[in-house]
N, C-alpha and C positions, 0 to 999 in steps of 0.2 A: 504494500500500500504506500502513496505517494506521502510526504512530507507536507507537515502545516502547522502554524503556528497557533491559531485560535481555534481547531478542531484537530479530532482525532478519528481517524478511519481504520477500522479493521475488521478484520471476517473471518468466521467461522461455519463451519458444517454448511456452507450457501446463503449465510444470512451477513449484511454489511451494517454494523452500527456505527452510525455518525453522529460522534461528540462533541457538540458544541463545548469549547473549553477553555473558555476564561472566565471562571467564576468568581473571580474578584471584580468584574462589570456585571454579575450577573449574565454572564454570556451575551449580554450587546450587542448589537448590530451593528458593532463599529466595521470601518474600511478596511479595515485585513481580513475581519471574518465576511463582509461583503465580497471581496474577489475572492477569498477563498474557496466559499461555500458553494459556486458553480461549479468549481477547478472539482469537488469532491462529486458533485453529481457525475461530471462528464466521467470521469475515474472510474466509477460504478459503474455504467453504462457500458465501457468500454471491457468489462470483465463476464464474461459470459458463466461462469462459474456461481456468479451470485443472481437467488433464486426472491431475496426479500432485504430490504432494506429496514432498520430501528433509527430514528433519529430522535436524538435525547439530551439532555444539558447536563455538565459535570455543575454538582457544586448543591446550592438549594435554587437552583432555577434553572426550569428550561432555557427561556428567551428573556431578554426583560425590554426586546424588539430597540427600537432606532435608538442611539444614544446621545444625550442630551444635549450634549454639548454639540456632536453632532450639526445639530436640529438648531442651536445659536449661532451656529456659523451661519448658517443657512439664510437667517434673518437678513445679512448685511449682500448677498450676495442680487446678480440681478435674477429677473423673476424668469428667464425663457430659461437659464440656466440651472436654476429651481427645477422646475420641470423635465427637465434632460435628467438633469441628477436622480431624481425620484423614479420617473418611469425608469432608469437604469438599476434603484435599486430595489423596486418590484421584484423586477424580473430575475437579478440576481437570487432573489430568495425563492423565487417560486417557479425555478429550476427545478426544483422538488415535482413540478406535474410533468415532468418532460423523462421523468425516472421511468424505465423498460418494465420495469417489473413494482410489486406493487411494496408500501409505504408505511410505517408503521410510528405517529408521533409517539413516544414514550416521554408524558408530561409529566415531570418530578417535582414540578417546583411553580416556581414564579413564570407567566405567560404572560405577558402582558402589549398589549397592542400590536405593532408589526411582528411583534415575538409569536402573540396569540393568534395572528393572519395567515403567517406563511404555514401554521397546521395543519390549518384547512386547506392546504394543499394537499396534504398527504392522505392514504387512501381510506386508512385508522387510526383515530386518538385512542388513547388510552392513558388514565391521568391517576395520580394517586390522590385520593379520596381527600388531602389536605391542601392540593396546589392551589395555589388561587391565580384566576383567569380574570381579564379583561380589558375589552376593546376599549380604552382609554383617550382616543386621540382627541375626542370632543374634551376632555380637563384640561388640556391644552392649547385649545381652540384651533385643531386640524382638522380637516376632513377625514375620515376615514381611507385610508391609504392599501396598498398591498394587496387589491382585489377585495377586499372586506367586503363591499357594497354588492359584488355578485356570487362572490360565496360563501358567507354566511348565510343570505337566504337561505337557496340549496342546502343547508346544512339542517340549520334549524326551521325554515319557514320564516315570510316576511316579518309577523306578529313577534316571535322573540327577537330577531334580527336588529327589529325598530328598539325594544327594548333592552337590550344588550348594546347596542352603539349609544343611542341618547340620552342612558341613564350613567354610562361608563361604568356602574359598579361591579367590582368584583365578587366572584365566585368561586365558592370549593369546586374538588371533585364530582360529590355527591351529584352537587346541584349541574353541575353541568351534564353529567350523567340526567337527571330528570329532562331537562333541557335537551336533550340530544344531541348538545353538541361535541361529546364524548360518548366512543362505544361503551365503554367499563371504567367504572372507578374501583382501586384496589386499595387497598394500603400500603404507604410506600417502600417497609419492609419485603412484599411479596410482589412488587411492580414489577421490577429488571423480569423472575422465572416468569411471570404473567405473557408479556411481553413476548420473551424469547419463544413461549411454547407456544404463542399464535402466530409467530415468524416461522417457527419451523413446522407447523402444520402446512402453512401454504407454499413453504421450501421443497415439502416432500409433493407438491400436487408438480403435475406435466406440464415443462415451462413453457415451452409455447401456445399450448391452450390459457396457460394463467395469461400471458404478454396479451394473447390476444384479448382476452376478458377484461384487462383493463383497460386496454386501446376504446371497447363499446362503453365502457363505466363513464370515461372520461367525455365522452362526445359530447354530451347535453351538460356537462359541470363547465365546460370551457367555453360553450355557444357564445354568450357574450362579453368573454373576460375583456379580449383587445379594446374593446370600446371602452370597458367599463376602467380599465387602464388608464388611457388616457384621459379620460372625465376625471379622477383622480389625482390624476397630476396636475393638470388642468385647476381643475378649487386647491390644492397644497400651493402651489404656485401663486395664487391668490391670499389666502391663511400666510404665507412668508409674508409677505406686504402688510400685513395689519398690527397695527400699534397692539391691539389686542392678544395676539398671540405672544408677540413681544413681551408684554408684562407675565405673560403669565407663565413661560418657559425660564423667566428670570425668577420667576417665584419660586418656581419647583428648583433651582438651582439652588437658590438659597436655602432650601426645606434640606 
């Protein structure tokens, strides 16, 4: 497996777990783990040996999505540029739908906004019963980012979707389990074998029939991402520009 600084890739028995792995940012979505995190898909992909993909966060958090400071630079910068930037770092995370074979988030921890989006990529959450989730970008005064707007629907339906983006509050496992937006909540003691034993169930099934099965899975979940991308980028690029977001990313700096 290839060399990286903010994740860790390795494989067993046909299954690839990818660790996001700087847990002293909470795994962040900073700019090394941004170029990295495709470089780790295309890796995978390029390995015909691996039948299931785990992707998980070292530390107490899965994601804890775009990093703050990040997101202050951002402010000073111009707005078409904003935009380039964002749609580029979408797609970088959600490299994850472009994976051959199928997906498995294993949420340990802390999820939180872009952290909590790029999941909904993958083709199964699975969360430990204590994580706490949530689509956050509105406390900041952002648009929801990272495809959020077209697959959370699909995940949970419109009615949670609205409720989960415009109240930003977070969520255990439990509840996102009632919510659907998690297959299973465990306990985080028993997540990692939970995990592995539904990667290697779908490891032993016939790889080309799985590839193909999720090639149809994905058809109607991607129908409208590209657009919904760019609408996306589109209002963040606007959110960078307002005095509003401004005060309130300086607040959370401060916090």
């Amino acid at each position: 497996m290839g060399m990286y600084n903010s994740l860790k890739l390795e494989q067993k028995d046909g299954v690839a777990t990818l660790t996001l792995n700087a847990p002293e940012k909470r795994n962040a979505q900073t700019p090394e783990l941004t170029e990295e995190f495709p470089r780790a898909i295309a890796e995978i992909n390029n390995n015909p040996d691996i039948k299931a993909v785990i992707i998980t966060g070292s530390g107490k958090a899965f994601c804890a999505g775009g990093d703050l400071q990040m997101l202050k630079d951002k402010l000073d910068q111009p707005p078409e540029q904003n935009r380039r930037e964002m749609l580029a770092f979408y797609k970088a995370y959600l490299s994850v739908l472009q994976l051959d074979v199928p997906s498995i988030a294993a949420i340990n921890g802390y999820a939180i906004g872009a952290g909590l989006s790029f999941a909904l990529g993958c083709d199964i959450r699975i969360a430990a019963t204590a994580a706490k989730m949530g689509f956050t970008f509105l406390n900041i005064g952002l648009h929801p980012g990272m495809g959020t707007t077209c697959l959370l629907p699909h995940v949970v339906g419109t009615a949670r979707a609205a409720e989960l983006v415009f109240t930003g509050k977070l969520i255990d496992g439990e509840e996102a389990f009632r919510m659907g937006l998690v297959n299973k909540a465990v306990p985080l003691p028993k997540l990692q074998e939970y995990v592995w034993e539904t990667a290697r169930q779908i490891a032993a099934k016939p790889a080309s029939a799985v590839r193909m099965t999720k090639k149809a899975l994905l058809k109607y979940k991607l129908r409208y991402l590209e657009e919904t991308l760019d609408y996306e980028a589109n209002a963040q690029m606007q959110n960078y520009a307002s005095q509003e977001m401004r005060e309130l990313i300086n607040r959370h700096l401060q916090n």
